[in-house]
C-alpha positions as CSV (number, residue, x, y, z in Angstrom):
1,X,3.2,-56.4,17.2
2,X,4.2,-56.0,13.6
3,X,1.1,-56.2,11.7
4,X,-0.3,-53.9,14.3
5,X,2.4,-50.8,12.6
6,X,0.2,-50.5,9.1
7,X,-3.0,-50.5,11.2
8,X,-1.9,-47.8,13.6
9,X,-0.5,-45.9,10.5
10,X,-3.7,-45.8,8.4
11,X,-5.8,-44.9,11.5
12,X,-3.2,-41.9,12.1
13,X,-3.7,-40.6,8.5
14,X,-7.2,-41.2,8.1
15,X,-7.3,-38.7,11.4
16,X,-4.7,-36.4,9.7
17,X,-7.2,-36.3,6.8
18,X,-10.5,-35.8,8.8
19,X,-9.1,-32.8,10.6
20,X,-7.9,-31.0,7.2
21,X,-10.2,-28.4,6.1
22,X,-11.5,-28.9,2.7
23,X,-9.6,-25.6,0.3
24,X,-11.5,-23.7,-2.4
25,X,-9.5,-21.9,-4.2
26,X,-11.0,-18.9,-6.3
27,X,-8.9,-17.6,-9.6
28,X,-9.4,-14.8,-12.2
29,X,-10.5,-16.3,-15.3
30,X,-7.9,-14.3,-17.2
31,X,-5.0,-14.7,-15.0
32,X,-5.1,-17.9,-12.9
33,X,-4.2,-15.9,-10.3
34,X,-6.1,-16.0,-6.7
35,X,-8.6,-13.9,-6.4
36,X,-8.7,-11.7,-2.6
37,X,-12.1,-10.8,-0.9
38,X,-14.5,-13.3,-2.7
39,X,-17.6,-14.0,-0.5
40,X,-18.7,-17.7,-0.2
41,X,-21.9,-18.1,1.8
42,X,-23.5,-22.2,2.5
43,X,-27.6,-22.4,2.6
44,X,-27.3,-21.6,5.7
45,X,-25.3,-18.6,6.2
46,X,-22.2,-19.8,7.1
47,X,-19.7,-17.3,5.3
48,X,-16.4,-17.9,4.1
49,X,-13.6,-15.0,2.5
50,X,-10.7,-16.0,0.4
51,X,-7.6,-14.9,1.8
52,X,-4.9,-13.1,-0.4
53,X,-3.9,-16.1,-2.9
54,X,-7.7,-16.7,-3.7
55,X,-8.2,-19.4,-0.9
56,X,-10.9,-20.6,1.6
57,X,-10.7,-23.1,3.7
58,X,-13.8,-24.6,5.1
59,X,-13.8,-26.8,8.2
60,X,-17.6,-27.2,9.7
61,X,-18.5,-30.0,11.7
62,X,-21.1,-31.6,10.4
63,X,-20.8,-30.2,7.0
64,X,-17.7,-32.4,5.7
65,X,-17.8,-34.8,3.0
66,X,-21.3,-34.1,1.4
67,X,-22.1,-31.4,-1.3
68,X,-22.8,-27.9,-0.3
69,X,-23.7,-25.6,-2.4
70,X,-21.5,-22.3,-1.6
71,X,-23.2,-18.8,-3.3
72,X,-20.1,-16.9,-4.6
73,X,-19.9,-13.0,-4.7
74,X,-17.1,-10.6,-5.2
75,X,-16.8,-7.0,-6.2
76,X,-15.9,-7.0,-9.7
77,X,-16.0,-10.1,-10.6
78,X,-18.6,-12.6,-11.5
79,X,-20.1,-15.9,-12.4
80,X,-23.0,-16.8,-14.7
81,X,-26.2,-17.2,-12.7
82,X,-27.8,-20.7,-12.8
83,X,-31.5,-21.3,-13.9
84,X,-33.0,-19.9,-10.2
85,X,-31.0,-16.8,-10.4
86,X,-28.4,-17.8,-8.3
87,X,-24.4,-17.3,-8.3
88,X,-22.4,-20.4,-6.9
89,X,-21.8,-23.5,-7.1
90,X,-22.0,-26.8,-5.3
91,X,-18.8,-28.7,-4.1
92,X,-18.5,-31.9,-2.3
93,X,-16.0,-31.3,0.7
94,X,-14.0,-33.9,1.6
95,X,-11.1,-33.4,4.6
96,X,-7.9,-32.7,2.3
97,X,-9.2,-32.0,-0.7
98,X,-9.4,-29.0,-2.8
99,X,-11.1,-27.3,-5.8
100,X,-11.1,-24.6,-8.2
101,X,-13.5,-21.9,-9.4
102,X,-12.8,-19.5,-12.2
103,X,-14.4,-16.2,-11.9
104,X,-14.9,-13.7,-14.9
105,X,-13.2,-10.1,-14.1
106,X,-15.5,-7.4,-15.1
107,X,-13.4,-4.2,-14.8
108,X,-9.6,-3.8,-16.1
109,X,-8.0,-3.6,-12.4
110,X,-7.3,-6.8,-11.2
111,X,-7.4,-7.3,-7.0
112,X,-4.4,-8.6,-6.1
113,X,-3.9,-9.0,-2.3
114,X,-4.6,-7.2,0.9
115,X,-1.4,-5.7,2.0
116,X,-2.4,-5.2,6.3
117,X,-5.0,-6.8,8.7
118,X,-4.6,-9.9,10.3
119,X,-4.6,-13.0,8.3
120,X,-3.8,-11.6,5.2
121,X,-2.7,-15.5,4.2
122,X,-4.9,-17.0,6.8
123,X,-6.7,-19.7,4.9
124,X,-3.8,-20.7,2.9
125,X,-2.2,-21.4,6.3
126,X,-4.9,-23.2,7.6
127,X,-4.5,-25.4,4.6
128,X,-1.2,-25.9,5.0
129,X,-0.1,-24.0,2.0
130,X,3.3,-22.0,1.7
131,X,2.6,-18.6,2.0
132,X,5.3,-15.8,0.1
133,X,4.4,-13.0,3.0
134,X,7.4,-13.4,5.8
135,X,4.4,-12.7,8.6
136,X,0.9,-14.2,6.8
137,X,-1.3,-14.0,10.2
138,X,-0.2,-10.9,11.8
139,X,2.2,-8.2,11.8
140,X,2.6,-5.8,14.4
141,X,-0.5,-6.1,16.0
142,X,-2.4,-4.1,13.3
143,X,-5.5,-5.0,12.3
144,X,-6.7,-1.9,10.3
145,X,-5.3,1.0,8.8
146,X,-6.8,4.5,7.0
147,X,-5.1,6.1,4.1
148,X,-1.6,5.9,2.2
149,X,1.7,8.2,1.8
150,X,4.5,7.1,0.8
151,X,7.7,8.8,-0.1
152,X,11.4,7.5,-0.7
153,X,13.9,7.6,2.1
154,X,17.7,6.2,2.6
155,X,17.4,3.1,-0.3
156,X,13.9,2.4,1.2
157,X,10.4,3.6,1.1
158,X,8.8,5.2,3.7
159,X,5.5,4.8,4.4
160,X,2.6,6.3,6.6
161,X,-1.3,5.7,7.5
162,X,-3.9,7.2,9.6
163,X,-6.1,6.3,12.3
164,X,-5.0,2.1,13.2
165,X,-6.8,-0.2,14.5
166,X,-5.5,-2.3,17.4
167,X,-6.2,-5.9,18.6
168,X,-6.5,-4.5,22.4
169,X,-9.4,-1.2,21.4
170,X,-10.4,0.2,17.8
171,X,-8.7,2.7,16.8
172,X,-6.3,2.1,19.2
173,X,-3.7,4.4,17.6
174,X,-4.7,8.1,16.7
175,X,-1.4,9.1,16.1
176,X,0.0,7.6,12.4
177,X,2.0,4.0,11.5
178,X,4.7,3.8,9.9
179,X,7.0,1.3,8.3
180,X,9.5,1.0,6.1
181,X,9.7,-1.5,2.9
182,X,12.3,-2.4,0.2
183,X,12.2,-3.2,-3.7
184,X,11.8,-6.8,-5.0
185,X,15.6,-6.2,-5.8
186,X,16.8,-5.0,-2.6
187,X,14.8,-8.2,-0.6
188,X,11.2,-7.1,-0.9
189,X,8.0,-9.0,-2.3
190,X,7.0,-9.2,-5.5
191,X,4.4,-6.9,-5.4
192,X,1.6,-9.4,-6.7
193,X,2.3,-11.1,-3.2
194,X,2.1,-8.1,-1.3
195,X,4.3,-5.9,0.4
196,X,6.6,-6.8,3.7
197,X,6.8,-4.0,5.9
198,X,9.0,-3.0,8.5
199,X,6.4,-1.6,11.3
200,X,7.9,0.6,13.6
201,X,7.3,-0.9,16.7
202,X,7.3,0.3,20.3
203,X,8.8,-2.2,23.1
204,X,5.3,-4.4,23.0
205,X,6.2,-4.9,19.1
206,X,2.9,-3.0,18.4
207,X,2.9,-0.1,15.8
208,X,3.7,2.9,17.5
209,X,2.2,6.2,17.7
210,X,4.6,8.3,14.8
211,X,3.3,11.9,15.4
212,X,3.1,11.6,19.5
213,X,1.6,15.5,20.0
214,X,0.7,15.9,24.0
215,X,-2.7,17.6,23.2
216,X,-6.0,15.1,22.7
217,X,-7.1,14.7,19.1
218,X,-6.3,11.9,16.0
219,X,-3.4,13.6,14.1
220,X,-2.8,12.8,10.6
221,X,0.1,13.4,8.2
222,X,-0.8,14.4,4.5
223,X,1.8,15.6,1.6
224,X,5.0,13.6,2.7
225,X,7.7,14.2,0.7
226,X,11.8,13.8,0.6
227,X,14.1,16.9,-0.2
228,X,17.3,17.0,0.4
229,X,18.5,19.9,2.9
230,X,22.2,22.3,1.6
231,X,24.4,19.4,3.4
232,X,23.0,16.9,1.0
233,X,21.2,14.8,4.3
234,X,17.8,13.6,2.7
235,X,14.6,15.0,5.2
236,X,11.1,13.8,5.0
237,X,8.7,16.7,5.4
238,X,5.3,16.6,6.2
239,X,2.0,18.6,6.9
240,X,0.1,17.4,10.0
241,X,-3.5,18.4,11.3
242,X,-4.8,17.6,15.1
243,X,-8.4,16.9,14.7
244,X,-11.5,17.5,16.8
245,X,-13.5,15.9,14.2
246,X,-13.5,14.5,10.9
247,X,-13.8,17.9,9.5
248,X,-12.5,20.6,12.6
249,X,-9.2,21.4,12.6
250,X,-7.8,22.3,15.9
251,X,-4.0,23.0,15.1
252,X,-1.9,22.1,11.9
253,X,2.1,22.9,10.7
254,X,4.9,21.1,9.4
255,X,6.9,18.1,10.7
256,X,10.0,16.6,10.2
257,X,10.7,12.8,10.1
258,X,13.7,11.8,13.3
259,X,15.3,8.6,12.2
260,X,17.1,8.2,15.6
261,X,13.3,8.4,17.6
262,X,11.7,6.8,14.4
263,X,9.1,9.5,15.1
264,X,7.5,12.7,13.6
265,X,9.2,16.0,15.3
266,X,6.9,19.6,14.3
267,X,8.9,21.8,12.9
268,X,6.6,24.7,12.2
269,X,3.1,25.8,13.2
270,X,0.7,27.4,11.1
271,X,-2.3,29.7,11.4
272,X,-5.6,28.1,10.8
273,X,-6.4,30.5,8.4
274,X,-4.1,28.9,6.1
275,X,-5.6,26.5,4.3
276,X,-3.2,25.8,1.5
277,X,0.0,27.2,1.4
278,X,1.9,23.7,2.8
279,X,2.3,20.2,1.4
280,X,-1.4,18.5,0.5
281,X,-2.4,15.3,-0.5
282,X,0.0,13.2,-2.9
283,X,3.1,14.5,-3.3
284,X,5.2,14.6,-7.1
285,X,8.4,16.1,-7.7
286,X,8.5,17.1,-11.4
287,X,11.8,18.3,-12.5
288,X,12.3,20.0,-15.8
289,X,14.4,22.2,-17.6
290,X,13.8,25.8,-15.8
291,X,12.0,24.3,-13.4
292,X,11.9,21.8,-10.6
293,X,9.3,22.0,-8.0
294,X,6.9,19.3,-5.9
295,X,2.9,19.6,-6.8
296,X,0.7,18.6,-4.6
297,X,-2.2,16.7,-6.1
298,X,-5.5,14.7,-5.1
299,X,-5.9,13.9,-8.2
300,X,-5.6,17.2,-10.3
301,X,-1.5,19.1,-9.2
302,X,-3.2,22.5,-8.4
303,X,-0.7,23.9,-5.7
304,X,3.2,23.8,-5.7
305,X,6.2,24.9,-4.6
306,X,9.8,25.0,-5.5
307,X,11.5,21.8,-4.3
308,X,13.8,23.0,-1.7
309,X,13.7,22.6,2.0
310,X,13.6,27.0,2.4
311,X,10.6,27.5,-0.1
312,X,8.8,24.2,1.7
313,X,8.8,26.0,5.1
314,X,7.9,29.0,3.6
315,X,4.1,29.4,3.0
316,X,4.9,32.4,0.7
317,X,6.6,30.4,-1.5
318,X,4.0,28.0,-2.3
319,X,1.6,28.8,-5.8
320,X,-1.5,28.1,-6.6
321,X,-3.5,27.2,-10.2
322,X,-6.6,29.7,-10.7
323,X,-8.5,31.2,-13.5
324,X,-7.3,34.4,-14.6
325,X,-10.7,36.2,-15.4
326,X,-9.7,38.5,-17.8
327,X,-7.4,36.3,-20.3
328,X,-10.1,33.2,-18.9
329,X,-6.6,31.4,-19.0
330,X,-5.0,29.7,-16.1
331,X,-1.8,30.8,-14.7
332,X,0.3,30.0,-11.2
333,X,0.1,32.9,-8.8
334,X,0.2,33.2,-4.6
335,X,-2.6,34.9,-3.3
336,X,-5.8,33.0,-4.3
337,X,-6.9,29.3,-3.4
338,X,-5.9,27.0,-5.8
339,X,-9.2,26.4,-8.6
340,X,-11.5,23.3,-7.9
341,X,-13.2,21.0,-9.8
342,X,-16.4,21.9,-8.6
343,X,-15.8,25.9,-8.8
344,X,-14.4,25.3,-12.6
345,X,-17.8,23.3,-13.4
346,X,-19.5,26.5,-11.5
347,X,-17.5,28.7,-13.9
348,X,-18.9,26.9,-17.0
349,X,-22.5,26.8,-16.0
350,X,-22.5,30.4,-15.5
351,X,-20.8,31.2,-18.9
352,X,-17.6,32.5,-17.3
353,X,-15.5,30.0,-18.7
354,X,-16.1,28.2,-22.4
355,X,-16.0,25.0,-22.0
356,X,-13.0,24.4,-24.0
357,X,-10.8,26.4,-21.8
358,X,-11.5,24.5,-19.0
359,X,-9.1,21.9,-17.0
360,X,-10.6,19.8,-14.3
361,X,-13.7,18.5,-16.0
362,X,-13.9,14.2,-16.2
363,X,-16.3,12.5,-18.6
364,X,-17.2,8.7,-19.0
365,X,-17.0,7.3,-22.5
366,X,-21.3,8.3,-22.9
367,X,-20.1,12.1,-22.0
368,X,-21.4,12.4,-18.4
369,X,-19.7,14.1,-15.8
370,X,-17.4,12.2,-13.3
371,X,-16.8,14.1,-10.3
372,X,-13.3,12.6,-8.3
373,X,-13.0,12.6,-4.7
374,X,-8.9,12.1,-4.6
375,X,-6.3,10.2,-6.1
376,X,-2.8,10.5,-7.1
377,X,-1.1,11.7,-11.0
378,X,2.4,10.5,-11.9
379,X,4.2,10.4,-15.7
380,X,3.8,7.0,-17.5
381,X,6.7,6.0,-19.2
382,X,4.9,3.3,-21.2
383,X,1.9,6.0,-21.9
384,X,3.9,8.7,-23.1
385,X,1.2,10.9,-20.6
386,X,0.4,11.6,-17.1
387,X,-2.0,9.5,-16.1
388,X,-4.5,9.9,-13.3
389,X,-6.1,7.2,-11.0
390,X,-9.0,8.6,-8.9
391,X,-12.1,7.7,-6.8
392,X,-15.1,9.2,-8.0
393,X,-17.4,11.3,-5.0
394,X,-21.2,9.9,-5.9
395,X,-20.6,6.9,-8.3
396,X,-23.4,5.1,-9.8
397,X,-22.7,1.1,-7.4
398,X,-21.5,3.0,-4.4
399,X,-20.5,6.9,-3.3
400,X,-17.0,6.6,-2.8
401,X,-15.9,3.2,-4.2
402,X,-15.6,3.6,-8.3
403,X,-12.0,4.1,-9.3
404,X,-11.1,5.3,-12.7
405,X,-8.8,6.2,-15.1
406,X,-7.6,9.0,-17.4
407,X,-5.1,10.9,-19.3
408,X,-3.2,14.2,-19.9
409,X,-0.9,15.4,-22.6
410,X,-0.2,18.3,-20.0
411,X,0.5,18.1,-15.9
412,X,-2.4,20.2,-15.4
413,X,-4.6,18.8,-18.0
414,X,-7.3,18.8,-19.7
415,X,-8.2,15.5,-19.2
416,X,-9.4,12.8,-21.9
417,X,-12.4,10.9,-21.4
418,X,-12.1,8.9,-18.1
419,X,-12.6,5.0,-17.9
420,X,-14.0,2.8,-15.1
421,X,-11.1,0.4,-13.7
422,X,-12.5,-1.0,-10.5
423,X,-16.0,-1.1,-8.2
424,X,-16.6,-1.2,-4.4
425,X,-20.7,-1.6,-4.6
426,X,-22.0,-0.5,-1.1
427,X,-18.7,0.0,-0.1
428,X,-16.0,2.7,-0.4
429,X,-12.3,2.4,-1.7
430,X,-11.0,6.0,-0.3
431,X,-7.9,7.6,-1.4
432,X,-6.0,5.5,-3.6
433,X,-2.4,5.7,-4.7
434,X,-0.6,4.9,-8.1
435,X,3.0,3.7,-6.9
436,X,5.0,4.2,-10.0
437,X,7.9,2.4,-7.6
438,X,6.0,-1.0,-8.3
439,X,5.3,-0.4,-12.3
440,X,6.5,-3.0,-14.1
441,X,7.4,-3.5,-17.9
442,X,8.2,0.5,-18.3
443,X,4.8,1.6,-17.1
444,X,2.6,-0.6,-18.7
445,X,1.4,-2.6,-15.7
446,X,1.1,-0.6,-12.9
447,X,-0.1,-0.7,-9.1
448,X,-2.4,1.2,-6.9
449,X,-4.3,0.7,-3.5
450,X,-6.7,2.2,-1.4
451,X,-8.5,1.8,1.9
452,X,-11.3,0.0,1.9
453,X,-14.1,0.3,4.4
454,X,-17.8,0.3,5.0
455,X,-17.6,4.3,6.1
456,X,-19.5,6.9,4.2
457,X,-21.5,3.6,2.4
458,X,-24.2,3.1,4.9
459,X,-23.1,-0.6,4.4
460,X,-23.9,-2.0,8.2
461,X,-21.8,-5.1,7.5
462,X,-18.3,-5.4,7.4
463,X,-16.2,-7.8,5.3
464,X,-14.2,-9.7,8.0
465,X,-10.5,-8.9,7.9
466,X,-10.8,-6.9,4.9
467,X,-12.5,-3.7,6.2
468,X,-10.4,-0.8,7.1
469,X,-7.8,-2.3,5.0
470,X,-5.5,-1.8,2.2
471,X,-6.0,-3.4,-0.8
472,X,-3.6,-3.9,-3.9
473,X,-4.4,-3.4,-7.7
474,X,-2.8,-4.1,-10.8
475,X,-3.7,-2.6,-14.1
476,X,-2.5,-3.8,-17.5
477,X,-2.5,0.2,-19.5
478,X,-3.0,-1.9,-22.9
479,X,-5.9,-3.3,-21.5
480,X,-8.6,-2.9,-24.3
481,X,-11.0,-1.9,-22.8
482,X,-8.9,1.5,-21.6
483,X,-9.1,2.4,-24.9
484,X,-11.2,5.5,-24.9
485,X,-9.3,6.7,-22.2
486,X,-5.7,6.7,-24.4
487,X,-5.0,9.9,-25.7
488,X,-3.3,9.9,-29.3
């Protein structure tokens, strides 16, 4: 029976190996690193997407152990086109085996992962691969989610999102997720692997609901903050709105963050007619010598108020940035609307305001207008100047998916020329966030993310497990080609 043990051995590997998929692995020419979201499509329209270390694996009956020529596309990134125009390349795939394809990056952010959805490490499981996410396939049950805040909280970070899609409906929960994550130091992920939440969970370990109201309508939380109340007991604050639509409010207030429910409590309602006076967009707690107050920004810091938990629940107390017209100066006061971009561009055009005076207004490096949608501001260490990271409304490759970058001596600018960092074509990358908590090397490389969907692009295809998704940047700030964006 002997000689029958290396016969029964090889036929038990050579099945082993015909039922391992064949891995492409694609990697940033400049880094090495895997690169997320690259498309490969066969001849006949079978489509692949690489997972968050750059891999694919490719299993088709059929298919294995021949050449098949894969066309390769990714946002930002590239390969030279071949004599007929097109952009791929042809592998052989045998059962087991791998192989590597070096894309050129074509925009200083580099993609670094997809930090929710399902299968975030999919393929490099499939592979057999050791993945650095503790839950690669699926956490919580959530398979999308819209829109980032994120505020520190008890040693921790907490961290909220819209509208979240569920395995068991779309948009399953209306009512915010939250999670809570910790610093490399503390037991968290590098954040070139991602970022392990914490979901909180109700008792089917599905993200919960985290602003529960009992009327109908999505809520969502914007302008989350931490202050710390006269006992010294750190709070997180919040606006909410209950929605009828994307654009109707039907009520909105204040609410307050209940570790022993891990919910959202309201704490305070407020009349519709007030349409600014409570925490907005990204909050940043600046803190000088006279004064120390959180601004409210998305991207430019044109509301505020003083950083204690009395002034925050007090609408009265909150200030707004406007145009003085008779000094044609700007100045903090409380009973206008804070100034937009738009209505300082308005101001310009009609000779109201020289040009040089103004604030808000973005240019490319070729002196035409850049209009941003939202985004976040923070202090760079490395930069020696606030630096803003926004998404610009009606780019050139897609209406909300350019993100740029640019630079202030002052909070409230003006603001140098602004420079490209990443592209979305046909697609949009809403609301991203700078999360100075993940910088790295005093502020030189730094970290951002948005949410990335096919909504407002007219895009009728979705990239699987990718859309309505966060997605992870990194951006070297000595980059050369940010150079016409670095103030002196």
């Amino acid at each position: 029976m002997r000689p029958l043990l290396p016969s029964l051995l090889a036929l038990l590997l050579s099945h082993t190996l015909a039922a391992a998929p064949f891995g492409i692995h694609i990697v940033d020419a400049a880094t090495g690193r895997g690169i997320p979201m690259v498309t490969l499509n066969t001849v006949n329209d079978i489509s692949l997407v690489t997972d968050s270390a750059g891999w694919a694996a490719f299993d088709e009956p059929g298919l294995m152990a021949q050449p098949i020529y894969f066309h390769i596309s990714s946002p930002g990134y590239e390969k030279p086109k071949d004599g007929f125009g097109y952009t791929g390349q042809t592998l052989t795939t045998h059962p087991g085996q791998t192989a590597r394809i070096a894309l050129q990056r074509l925009l200083p952010a580099e993609r670094l992962c997809r930090l929710s959805g399902q299968g975030i490490y999919r393929d490099s499981h499939l592979l057999g691969r050791a993945t650095p996410h503790p839950r690669p396939l699926l956490d919580s049950k959530v398979f999308g989610l819209d829109s980032v805040q994120v505020t520190p909280f008890q040693n921790s970070f907490l961290w909220i999102w819209g509208d979240t899609n569920l395995p068991a409906y779309p948009l399953g929960n209306f009512h915010a997720t939250g999670a809570l994550s910790h610093l490399p130091v503390h037991g968290g992920l590098h954040p070139a692997h991602g970022i392990a939440f914490d979901y909180f969970t109700s008792k089917n370990q599905q993200a919960k609901p985290m602003a529960p109201l009992p009327d109908p309508g999505p809520v969502w939380l914007f302008g989350l903050l931490t202050v710390t109340d006269t006992h010294g007991e750190e709070l997180v604050i919040t606006h909410f709105t209950r929605q009828k639509s994307l654009t109707e409010v039907l009520e909105h207030g204040l609410m307050k963050f209940d570790p022993t429910s891990k919910t959202f409590l309201k704490i305070l309602d407020l009349p519709l007619t007030n349409t600014w006076q409570y925490p907005r967009a990204h909050a940043l707690r600046v803190t000088e010598a006279n004064s120390d107050h959180f601004y409210f920004c998305d991207p430019f810091p044109t509301t505020r108020v003083p950083a204690n938990l009395d002034a925050i629940l007090d609408p009265s107390s909150y200030e707004a940035l406007t145009l003085d017209p008779k000094t044609n100066s700007y100045i903090w006061q409380k009973s206008q609307p804070p100034i937009t971009q738009k209505a300082e561009t308005d101001l310009i055009k009609s000779g109201k305001l020289p040009s040089q005076s103004a604030r808000l207004q973005l240019r490319d490096p070729d002196g035409n207008p850049v209009i941003a949608h939202g985004g976040t501001l923070q202090w760079n260490p490395h930069r020696q100047r606030w630096i803003t990271l926004f998404v610009q409304h009606g780019g050139k490759n897609s209406f909300l998916g350019e993100v740029w970058y640019a630079e202030s001596r002052h909070l409230t600018g003006p603001w140098g020329t602004a420079v490209q960092i990443a592209t979305h074509p046909n697609y949009s990358f809403y609301n991203p966030a700078h999360h100075p908590f993940l910088d790295q090397q005093n502020g030189r490389l730094i970290h951002f993310e948005g949410t990335l969907t096919r909504t407002f692009s007219g895009n009728p295809s979705p990239i699987p497990r990718y859309d309505y998704n966060q997605l992870l940047y990194r951006l070297d700030l000595d980059d050369p080609r940010l150079k016409p964006a670095h103030l002196p």
